[in-house]
C-alpha positions as CSV (number, residue, x, y, z in Angstrom):
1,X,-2.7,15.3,-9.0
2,X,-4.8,17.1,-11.7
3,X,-7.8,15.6,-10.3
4,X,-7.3,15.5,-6.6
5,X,-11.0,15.6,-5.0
6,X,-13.0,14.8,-8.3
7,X,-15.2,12.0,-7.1
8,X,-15.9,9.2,-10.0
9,X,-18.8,6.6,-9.6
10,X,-17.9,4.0,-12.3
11,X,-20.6,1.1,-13.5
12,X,-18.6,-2.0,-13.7
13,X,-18.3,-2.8,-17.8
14,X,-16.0,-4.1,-20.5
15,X,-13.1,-2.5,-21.3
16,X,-14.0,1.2,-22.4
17,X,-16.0,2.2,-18.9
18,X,-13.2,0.8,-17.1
19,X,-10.3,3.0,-19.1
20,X,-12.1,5.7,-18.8
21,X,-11.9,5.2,-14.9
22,X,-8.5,4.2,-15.0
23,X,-7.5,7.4,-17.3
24,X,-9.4,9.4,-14.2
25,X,-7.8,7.7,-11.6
26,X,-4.2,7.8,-13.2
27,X,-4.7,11.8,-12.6
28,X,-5.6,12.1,-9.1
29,X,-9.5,11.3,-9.1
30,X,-11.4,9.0,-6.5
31,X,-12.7,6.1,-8.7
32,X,-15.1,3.9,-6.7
33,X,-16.6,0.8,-9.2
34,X,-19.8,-0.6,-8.4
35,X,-19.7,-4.0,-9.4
36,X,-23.2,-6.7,-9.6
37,X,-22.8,-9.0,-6.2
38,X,-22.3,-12.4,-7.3
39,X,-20.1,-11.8,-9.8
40,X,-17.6,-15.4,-10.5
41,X,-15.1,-13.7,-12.1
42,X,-13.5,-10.4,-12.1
43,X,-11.9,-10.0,-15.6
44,X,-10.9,-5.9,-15.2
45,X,-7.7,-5.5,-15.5
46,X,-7.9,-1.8,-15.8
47,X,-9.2,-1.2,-12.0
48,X,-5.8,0.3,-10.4
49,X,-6.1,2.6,-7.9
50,X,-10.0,2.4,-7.7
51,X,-12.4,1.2,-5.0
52,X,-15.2,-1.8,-5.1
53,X,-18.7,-1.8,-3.9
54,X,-20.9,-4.8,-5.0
55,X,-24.0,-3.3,-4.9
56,X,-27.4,-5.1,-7.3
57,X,-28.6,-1.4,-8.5
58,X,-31.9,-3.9,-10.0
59,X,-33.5,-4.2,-7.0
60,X,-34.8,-0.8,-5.7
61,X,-32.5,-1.0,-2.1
62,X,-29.3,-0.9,-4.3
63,X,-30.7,2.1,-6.8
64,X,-31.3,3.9,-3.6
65,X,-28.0,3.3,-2.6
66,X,-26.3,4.3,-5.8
67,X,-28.4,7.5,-6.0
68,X,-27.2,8.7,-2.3
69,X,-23.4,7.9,-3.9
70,X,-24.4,10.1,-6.9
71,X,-25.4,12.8,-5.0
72,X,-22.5,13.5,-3.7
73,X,-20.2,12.8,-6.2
74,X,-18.8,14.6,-9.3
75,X,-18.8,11.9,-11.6
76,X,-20.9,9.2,-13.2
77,X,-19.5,6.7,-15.7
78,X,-22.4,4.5,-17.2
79,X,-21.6,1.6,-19.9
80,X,-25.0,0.7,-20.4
81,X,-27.3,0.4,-23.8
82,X,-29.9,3.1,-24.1
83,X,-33.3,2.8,-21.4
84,X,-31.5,0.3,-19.5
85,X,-30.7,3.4,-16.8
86,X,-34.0,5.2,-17.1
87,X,-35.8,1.2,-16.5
88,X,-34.0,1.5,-13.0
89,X,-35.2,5.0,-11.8
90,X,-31.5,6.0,-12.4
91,X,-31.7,7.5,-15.5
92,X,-30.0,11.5,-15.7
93,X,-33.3,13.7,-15.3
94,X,-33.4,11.5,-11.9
95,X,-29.7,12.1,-10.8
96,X,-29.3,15.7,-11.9
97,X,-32.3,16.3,-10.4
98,X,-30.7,15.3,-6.7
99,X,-27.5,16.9,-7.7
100,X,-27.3,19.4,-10.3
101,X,-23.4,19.4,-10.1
102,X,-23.1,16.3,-11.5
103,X,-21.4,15.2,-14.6
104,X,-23.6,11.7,-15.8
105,X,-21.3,9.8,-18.6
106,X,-22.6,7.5,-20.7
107,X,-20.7,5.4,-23.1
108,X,-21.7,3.1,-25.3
109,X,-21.1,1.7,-28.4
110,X,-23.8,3.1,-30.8
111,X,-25.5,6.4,-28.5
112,X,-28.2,6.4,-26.5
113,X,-30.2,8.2,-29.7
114,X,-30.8,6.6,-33.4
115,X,-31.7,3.7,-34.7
116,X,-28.8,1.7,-32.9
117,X,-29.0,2.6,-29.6
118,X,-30.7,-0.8,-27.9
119,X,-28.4,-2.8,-30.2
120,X,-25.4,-4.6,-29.0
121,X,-22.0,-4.4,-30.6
122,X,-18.4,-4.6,-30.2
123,X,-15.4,-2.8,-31.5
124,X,-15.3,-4.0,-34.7
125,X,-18.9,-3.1,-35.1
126,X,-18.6,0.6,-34.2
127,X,-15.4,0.8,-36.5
128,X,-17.6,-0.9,-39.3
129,X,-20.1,1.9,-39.0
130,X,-18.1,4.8,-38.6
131,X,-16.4,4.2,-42.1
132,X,-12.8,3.5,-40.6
133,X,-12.9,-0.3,-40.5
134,X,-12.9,0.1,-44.5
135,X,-9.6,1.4,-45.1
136,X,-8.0,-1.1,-42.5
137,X,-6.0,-4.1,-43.8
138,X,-4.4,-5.4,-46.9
139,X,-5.1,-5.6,-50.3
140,X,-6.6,-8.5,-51.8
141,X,-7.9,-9.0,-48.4
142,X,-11.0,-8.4,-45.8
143,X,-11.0,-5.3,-43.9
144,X,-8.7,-6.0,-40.8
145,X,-9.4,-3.8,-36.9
146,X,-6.8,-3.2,-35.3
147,X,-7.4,-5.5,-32.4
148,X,-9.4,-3.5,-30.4
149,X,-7.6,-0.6,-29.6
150,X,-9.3,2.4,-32.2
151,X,-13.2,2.0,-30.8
152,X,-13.4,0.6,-27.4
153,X,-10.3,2.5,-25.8
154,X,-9.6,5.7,-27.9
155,X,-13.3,6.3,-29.4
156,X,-14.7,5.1,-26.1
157,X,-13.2,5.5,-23.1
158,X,-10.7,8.1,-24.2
159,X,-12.5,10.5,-25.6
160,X,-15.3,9.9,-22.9
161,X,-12.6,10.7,-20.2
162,X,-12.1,13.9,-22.5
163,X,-15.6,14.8,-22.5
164,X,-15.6,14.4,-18.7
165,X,-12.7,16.8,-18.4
166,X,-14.4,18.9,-20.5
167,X,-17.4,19.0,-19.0
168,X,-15.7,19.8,-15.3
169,X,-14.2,22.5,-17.0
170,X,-17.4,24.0,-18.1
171,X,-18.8,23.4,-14.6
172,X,-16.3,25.8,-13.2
173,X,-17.9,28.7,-14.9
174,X,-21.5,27.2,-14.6
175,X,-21.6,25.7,-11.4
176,X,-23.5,23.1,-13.4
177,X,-23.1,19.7,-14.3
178,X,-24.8,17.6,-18.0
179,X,-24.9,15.0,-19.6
180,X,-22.3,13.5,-21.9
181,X,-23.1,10.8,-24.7
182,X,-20.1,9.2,-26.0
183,X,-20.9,6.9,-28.7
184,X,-17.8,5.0,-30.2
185,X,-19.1,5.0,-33.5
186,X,-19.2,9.2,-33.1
187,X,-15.3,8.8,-31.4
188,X,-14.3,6.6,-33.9
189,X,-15.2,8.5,-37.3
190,X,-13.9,11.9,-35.6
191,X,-10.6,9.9,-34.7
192,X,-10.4,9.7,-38.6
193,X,-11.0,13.2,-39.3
194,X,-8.4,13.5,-41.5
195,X,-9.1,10.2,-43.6
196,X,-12.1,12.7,-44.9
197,X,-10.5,15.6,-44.7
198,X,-7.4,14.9,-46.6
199,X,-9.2,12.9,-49.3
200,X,-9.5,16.5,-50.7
201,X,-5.9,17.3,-51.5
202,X,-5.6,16.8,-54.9
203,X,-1.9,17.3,-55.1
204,X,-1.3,14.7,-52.3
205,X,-3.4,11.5,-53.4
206,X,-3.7,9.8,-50.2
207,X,-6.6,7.5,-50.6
208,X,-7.9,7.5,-54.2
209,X,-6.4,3.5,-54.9
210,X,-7.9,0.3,-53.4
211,X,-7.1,-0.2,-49.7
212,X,-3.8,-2.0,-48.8
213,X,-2.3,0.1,-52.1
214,X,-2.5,4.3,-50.7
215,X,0.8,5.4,-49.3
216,X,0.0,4.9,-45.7
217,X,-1.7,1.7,-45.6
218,X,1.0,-0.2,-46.7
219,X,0.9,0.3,-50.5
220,X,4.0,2.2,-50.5
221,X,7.4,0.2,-49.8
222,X,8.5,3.7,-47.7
223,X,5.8,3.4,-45.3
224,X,6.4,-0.4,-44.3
225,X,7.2,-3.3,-42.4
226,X,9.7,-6.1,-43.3
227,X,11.0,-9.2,-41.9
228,X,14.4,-9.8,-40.6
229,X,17.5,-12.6,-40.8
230,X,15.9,-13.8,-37.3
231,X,12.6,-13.8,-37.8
232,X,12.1,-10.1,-36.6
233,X,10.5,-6.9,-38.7
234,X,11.5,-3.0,-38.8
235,X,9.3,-0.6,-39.6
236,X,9.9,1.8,-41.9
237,X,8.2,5.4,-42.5
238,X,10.5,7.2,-44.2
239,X,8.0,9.6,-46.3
240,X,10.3,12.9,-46.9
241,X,12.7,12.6,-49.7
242,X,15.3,13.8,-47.1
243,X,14.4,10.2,-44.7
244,X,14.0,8.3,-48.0
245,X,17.5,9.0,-49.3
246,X,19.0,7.8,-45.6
247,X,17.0,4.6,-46.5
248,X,18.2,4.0,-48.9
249,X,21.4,5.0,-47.8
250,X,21.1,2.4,-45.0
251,X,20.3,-0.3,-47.4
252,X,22.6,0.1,-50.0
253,X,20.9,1.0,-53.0
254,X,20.8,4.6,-55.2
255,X,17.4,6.1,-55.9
256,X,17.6,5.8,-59.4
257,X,17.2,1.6,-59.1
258,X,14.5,3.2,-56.5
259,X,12.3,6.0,-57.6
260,X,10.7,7.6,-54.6
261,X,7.3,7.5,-56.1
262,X,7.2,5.2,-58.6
263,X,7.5,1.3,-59.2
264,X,6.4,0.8,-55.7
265,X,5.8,-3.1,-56.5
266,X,9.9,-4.1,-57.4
267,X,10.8,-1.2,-54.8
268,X,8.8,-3.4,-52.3
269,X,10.3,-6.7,-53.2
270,X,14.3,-4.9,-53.4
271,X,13.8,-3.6,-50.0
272,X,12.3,-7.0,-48.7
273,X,15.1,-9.3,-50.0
274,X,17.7,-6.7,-48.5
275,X,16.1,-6.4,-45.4
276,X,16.0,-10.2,-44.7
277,X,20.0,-10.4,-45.0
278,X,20.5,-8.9,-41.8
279,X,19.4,-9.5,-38.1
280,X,17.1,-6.6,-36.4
281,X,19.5,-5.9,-34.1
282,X,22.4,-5.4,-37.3
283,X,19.9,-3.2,-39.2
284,X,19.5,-0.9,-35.6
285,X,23.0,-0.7,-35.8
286,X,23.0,0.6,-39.2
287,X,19.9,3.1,-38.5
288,X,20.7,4.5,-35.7
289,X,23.2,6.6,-37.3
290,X,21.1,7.8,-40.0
291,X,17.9,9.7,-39.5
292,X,15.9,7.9,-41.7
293,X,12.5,7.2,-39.6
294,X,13.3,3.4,-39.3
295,X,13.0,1.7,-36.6
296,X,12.7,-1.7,-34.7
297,X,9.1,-3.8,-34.3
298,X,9.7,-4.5,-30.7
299,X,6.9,-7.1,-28.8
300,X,5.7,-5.7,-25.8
301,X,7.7,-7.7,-23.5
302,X,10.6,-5.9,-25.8
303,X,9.3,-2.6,-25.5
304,X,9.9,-2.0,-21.4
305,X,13.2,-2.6,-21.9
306,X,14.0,-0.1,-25.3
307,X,16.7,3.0,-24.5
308,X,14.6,5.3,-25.5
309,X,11.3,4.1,-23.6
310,X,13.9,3.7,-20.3
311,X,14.9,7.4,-20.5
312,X,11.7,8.5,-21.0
313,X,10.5,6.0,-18.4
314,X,7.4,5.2,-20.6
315,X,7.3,2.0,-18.8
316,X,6.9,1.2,-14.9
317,X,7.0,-1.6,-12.2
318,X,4.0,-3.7,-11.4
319,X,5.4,-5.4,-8.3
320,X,1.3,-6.8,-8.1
321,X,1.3,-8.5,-11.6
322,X,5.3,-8.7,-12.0
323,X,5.5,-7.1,-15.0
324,X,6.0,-3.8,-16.8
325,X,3.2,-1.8,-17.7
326,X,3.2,2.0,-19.5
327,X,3.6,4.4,-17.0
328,X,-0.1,7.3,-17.9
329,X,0.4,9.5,-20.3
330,X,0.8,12.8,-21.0
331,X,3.2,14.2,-18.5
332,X,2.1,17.4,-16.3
333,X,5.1,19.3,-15.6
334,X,3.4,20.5,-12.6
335,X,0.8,18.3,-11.7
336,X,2.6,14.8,-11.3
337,X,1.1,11.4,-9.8
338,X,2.3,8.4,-9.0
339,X,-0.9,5.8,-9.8
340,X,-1.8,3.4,-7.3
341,X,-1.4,0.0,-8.7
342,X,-3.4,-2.0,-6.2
343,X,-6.6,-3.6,-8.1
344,X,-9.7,-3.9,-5.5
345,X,-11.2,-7.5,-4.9
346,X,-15.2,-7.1,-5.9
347,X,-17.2,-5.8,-2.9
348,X,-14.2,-5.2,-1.1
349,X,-15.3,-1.5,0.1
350,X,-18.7,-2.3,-0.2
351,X,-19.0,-1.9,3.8
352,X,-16.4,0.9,4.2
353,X,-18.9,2.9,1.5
354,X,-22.3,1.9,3.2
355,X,-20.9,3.5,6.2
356,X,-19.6,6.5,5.1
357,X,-23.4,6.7,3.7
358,X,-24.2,6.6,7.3
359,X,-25.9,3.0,7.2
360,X,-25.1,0.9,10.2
361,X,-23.9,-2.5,10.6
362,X,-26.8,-3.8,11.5
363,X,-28.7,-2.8,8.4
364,X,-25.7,-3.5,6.1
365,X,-25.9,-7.4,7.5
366,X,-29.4,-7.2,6.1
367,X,-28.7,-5.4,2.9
368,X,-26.1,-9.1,2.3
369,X,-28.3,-11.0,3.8
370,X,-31.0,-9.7,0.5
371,X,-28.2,-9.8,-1.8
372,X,-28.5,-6.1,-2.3
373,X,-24.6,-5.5,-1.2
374,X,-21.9,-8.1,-1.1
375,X,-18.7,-7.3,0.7
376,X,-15.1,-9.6,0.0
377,X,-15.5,-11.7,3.3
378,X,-19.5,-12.7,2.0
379,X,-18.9,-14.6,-1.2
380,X,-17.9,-17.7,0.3
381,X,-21.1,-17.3,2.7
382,X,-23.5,-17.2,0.0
């Protein structure tokens, strides 16, 4: 448990905020979310392991409340659009002023400085502006994101849940904690690093053609997907002249019909038509003997079930949801944890919290009865 004792306040949000607390929680940390009273419908899927208060931080009651949690934890995580914190009284100057030790998170999509910060956004938004969204898709076509996997979860909450560990690190030697502004237009454009940085080898040409037509973007038939006899796809990265050869090896064919790097186009359409003679699960057969970086495009119901992923146990039981669902990652050789996989109903520790806080019942009954806190058993009373 890597974490063990790190206290985490988390501001209910959309799907970064909550990864972020999940990726904390996963290793060990006490993640308590504080989630708006009245809320219809609890869409986090990402709140394993973690606590729920329901507290309405808007009216002053509840910001009082959240700044006695605050000073006493290690951790704030705040999803929120520049000024909306400092509006409340809860802005950092405030909570680092009560508790110098703590570590005040904020992620959001464009900063909380610049022209951007008090706009709203999404993913594909934040990718559009950090330059990555550009190289995306196919050619002939519109850029494409990548669902929305490379801003909200690994510019956002991933690198926020590294700049948290970072910044716990530092406190060590300090004793002090700061302030950390993750912007996932800043995480995105360093996640693509090396799509700047590379653009300056001149004896590797990565990225000087049209997007959907550079070697790793699916211009290059070695660095591919194709469809199967049943309707399935492998993908194929075989870049190395050593993998290439067991390609084409695997598929029958002699590299002088196929010239590593050149005639991509009729490279592309031999390997398509050979690929579609065989099922996925004959061509696995046929790869799996040859180390040629091929491999199947399993689904995600698939990819629980995969050899490799069962050895590794990449993937582990939800008995809550019934289903599998990937197991955190990296493993600590010393510092392993089982997650909790229990997901809190909304307000459901409001009470056990407010006590620990050292209210009494009495004057948590009134804090409901104002719609300041909400606990589980109050919804339906409201």
């Amino acid at each position: 448990m890597a974490l063990k004792g790190i206290k985490v306040i988390e501001l209910s949000g959309l799907a970064p905020a909550p990864f972020c607390g999940m990726t904390l929680s996963d290793f060990g940390a006490s993640v308590l979310r504080i989630d708006k009273p009245r809320t219809q419908l609890d869409i986090d899927t990402l709140a394993r392991g973690k606590k729920s208060a329901a507290i309405d931080i808007k009216q002053p009651e509840g910001a009082k409340i959240l700044k006695q949690l605050c000073s006493q934890a290690d951790v704030l995580i705040e999803p929120y659009q520049e000024g909306v914190m400092e509006k409340l009284g809860l802005g950092p100057e405030i909570l680092l002023k009560d508790n110098a030790k703590l570590i005040y998170a904020r992620l959001s999509g464009y900063g909380h400085t610049g022209q951007f910060s008090s706009k709203a956004g999404h993913d594909i938004n934040y990718l559009a502006i950090s330059g990555i969204l550009s190289v995306l898709g196919n050619f002939g076509s519109n850029p494409l994101p990548p669902i929305n996997l490379l801003a909200d979860f690994c510019g956002g909450g991933l690198m926020c849940a590294l700049g948290i560990c970072l910044a716990l690190y530092v406190r060590t030697q300090t004793g002090e904690g700061q302030i950390i502004d993750t912007s996932m237009v800043e995480g995105s454009a360093y996640l693509g690093s090396w799509l700047w940085t590379s653009r300056s080898i001149k004896s590797l040409p990565l990225w000087t053609q049209p997007r959907g037509k550079n070697m790793l973007d699916g211009g290059a038939p070695f660095y591919n997907t194709y469809v199967t006899k049943d309707g399935k796809y492998m993908a194929v990265g075989s870049i190395e002249p050593k993998f290439y050869s067991e390609l084409l090896k695997g598929l029958g064919l002699k590299e002088e019909d196929c010239p590593h790097f050149d005639n991509w186009s009729e490279t592309h359409k031999k390997f398509t038509r050979i690929f579609a003679t065989k099922t996925q699960q004959e061509w696995c057969q046929i790869f799996d003997k040859l180390d040629a970086c091929v491999t199947p495009v399993l689904s995600l119901q698939e990819a629980s079930s995969f050899a490799h992923n069962c050895s590794l146990e990449t993937f582990m039981e939800d008995s809550v949801k019934q289903m599998s669902i990937p197991r955190p990652a990296p493993k600590l050789s010393k510092s392993s944890f089982i997650p909790s996989l229990i997901q809190p109903i909304i307000g459901q520790h409001s009470e056990e919290v407010l006590l620990e806080l050292g209210y009494t019942r009495k004057e948590i009954v009134e804090l409901v009865k104002k719609a300041v806190v909400e606990t589980s058993g109050t919804k339906a009373k409201l």
